[in-house]
C-alpha positions in Angstrom: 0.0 0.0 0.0 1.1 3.1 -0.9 1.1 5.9 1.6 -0.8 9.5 0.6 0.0 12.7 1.4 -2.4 14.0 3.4 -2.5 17.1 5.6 -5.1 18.4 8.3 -7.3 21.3 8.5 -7.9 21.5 12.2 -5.1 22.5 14.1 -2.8 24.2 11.9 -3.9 27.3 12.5 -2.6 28.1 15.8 0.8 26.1 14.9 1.5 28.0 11.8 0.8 30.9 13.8 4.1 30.6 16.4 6.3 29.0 13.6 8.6 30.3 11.0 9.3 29.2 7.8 11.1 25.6 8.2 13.3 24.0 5.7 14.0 20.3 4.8 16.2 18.3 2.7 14.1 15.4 2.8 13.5 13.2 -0.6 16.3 14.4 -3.0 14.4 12.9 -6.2 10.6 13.4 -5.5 10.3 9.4 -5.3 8.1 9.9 -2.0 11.0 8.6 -0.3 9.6 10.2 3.4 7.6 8.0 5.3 8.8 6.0 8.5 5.9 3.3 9.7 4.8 2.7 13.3 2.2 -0.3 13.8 0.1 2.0 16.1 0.2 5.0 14.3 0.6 4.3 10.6 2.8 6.7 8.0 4.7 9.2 9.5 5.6 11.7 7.0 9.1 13.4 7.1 7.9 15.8 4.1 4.9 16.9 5.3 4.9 20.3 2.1 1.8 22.6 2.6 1.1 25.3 -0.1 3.1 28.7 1.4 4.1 26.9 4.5 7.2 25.0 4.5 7.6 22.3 7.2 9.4 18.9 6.8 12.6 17.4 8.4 16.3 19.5 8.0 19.0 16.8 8.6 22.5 18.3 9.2 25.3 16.4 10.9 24.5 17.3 14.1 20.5 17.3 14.8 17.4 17.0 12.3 14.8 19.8 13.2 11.8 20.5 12.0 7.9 19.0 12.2 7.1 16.2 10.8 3.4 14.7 10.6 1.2 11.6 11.2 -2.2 11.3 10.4 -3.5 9.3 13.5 -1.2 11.2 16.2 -0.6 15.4 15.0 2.6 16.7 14.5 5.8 15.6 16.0 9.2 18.4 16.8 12.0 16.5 16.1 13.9 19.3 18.2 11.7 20.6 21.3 13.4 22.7 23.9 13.3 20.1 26.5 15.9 16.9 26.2 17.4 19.1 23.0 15.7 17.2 20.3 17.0 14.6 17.9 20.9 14.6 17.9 23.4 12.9 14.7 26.8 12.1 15.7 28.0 13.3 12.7 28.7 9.4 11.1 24.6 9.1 10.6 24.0 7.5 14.3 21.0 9.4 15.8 19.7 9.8 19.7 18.0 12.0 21.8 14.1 12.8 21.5 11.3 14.3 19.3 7.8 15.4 21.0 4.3 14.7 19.9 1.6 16.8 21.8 -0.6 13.4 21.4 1.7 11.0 22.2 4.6 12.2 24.2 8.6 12.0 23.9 9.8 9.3 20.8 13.2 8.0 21.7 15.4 7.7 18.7 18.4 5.5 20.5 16.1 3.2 22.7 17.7 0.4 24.7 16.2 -2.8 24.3 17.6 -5.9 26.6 20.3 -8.0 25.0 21.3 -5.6 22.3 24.7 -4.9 23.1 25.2 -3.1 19.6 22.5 -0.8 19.8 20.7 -2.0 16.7 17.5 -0.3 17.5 18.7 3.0 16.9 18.1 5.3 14.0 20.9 5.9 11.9 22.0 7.3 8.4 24.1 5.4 5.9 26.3 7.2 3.7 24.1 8.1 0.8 20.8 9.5 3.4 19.4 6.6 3.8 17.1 6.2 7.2 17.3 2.9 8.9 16.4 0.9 12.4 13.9 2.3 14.8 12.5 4.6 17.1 10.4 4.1 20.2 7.4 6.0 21.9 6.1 4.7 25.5 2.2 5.1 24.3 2.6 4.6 20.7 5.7 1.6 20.4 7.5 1.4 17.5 8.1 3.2 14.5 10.3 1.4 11.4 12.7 3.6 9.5 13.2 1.0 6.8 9.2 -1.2 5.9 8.9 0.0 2.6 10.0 1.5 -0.8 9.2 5.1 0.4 11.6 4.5 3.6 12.6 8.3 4.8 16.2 9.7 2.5 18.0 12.7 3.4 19.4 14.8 0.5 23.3 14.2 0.3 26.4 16.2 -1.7 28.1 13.2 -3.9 29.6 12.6 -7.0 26.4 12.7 -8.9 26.0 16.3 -7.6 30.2 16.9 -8.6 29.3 15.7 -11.9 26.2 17.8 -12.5 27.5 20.5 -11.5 31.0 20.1 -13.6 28.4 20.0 -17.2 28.2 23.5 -16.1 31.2 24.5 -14.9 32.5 28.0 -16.9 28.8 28.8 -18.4 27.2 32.3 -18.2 23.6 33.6 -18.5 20.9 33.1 -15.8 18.7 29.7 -14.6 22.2 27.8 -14.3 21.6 25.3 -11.1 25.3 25.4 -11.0 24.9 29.1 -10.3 25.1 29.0 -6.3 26.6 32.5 -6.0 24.0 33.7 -8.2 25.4 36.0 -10.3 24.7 34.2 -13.5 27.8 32.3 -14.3 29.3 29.2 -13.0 32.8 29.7 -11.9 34.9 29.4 -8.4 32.8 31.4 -6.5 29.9 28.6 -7.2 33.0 26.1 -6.6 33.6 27.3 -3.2 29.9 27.1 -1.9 29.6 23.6 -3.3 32.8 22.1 -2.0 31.7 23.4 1.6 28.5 21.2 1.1 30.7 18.5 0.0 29.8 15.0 1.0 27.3 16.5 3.3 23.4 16.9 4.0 22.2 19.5 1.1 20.4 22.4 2.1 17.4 23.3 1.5 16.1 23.5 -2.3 19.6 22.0 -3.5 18.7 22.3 -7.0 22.4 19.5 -8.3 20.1 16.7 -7.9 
């Protein structure tokens, strides 16, 4: 079964309100590649793109922030004041906690008895992939890796090198090489994209 996008009406209101405008690199290539999958809860959606409002997951190498959204539970902050949110090691290995209003704190480094390697947690290979799993007291377990539309974080690598070399030394505007914008691909560009190199994108990375 293929999960939907779907977005609420009630409540948004007074959440938009007290919120800026979030980013998210979540889903490099539009596949739907978002959704994590708890048994109690259904699709949680790591992309959850409302017209004029931006909110979604923004993975860097040290925390993922944002609000992300379930259909049977409300939004969940993956970085709420209290416990500082959900932390990355900086090598893809997650901890620390998100917050549902519903639901309650979501552990993403849970201890389960007997694992001695920690297999439970979240983590984040080398190419954004999410894998393993998270835990909420009152909602149990969510999966970061059931399906085909698993969650993907956008990530600098030699497809983006390459793309970006077909334009290296071109002029004129609408170049995606063009990070400086000034309408020509040239070190300037070179410099902003080898500080994002072989890590999370930011937002609206247009190399993909």
């Amino acid at each position: 079964m293929r999960p939907k996008r779907l977005m609420p009406i009630m409540g948004l209101l007074t959440f938009f309100m007290t919120s800026t405008g979030l980013c998210e690199n979540i889903d490099p290539y539009d596949s739907n590649a978002q959704y994590a999958y708890g048994e109690n809860i259904g699709w949680v959606n790591f992309e959850p793109n409302l017209v004029n409002i931006n909110v979604g997951a923004q993975v860097s190498n040290k925390k993922i922030e944002g609000f992300i959204w379930a259909e049977n539970i409300g939004w969940i902050n993956l970085s709420p004041q209290h416990y500082g949110g959900v932390f990355n090691d900086g090598c893809g290995n997650l901890s620390g906690y998100a917050w549902g209003e519903n639901v309650g704190w979501i552990n993403f480094s849970p201890t389960v008895l007997g694992d001695t390697l920690n297999q439970y947690r979240v983590i984040i290979d080398s190419e954004g992939n999410f894998s393993g799993w998270a835990w909420g007291e009152n909602i149990g377990w969510i999966n970061f890796g059931l399906s085909e539309n698993y969650v993907v974080a956008c990530k600098v690598t030699l497809e983006d090198l390459a793309n970006f070399v077909e334009e290296w030394l071109n002029s004129g505007p609408d170049w995606e090489a063009d990070l400086y914008y000034d309408e020509k691909v040239d070190f300037r560009d070179y410099s902003i994209f080898a500080n994002y190199w072989l890590d999370y994108c930011p937002d609206g990375w247009m190399l993909k």
